[in-house]
C-alpha positions as CSV (number, residue, x, y, z in Angstrom):
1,X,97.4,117.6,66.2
2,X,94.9,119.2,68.8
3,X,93.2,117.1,71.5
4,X,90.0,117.8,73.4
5,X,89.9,116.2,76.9
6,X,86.3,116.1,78.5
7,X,85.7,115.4,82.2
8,X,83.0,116.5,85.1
9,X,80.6,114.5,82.9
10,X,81.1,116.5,79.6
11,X,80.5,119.5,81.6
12,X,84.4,120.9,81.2
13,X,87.1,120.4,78.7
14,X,90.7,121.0,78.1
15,X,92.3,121.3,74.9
16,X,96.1,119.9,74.5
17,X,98.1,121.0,71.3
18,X,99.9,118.0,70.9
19,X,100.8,114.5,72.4
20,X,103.2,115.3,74.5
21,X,100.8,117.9,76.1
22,X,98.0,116.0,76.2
23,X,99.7,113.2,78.4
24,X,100.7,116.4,80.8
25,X,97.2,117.2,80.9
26,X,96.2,113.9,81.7
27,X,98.8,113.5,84.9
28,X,97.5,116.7,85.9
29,X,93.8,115.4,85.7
30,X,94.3,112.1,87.7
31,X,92.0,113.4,90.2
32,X,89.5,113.9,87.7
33,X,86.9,111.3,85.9
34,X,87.6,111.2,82.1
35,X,84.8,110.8,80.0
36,X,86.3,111.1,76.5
37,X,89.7,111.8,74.8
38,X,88.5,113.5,71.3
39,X,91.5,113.9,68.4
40,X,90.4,117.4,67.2
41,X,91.6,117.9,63.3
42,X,91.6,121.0,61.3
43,X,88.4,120.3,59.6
44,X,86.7,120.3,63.1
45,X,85.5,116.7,62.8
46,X,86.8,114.4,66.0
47,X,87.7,111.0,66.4
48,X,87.3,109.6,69.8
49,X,91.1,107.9,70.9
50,X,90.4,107.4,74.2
51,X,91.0,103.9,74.3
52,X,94.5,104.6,72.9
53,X,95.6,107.1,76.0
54,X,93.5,104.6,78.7
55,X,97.3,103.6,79.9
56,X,97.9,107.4,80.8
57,X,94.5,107.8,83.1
58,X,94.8,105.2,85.8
């Protein structure tokens, strides 16, 4: 599954190929404001799931 990670306001993303790099990305961004954690699938439509990885961004 392939995650979108948007932050600077929408203005710059980061795309994480799987859970276990998406949590990376998210240590590596603590700095950073988080606006949205989008669950990318192979049909291109998303699915927000930030709420589920809000534990990861604090």
């Amino acid at each position: 599954m392939r995650y979108r990670i948007e932050y600077a306001d929408g203005r710059c993303c980061n795309f994480a190929n799987s859970r276990k790099d998406l949590i990376e990305w998210l240590k590596l961004l603590k700095d950073e404001t988080i606006s949205d954690i989008r669950k990318v699938y192979k049909n291109g439509v998303t699915d927000s799931v930030k709420e589920t990885y809000e534990k990861y961004i604090k």
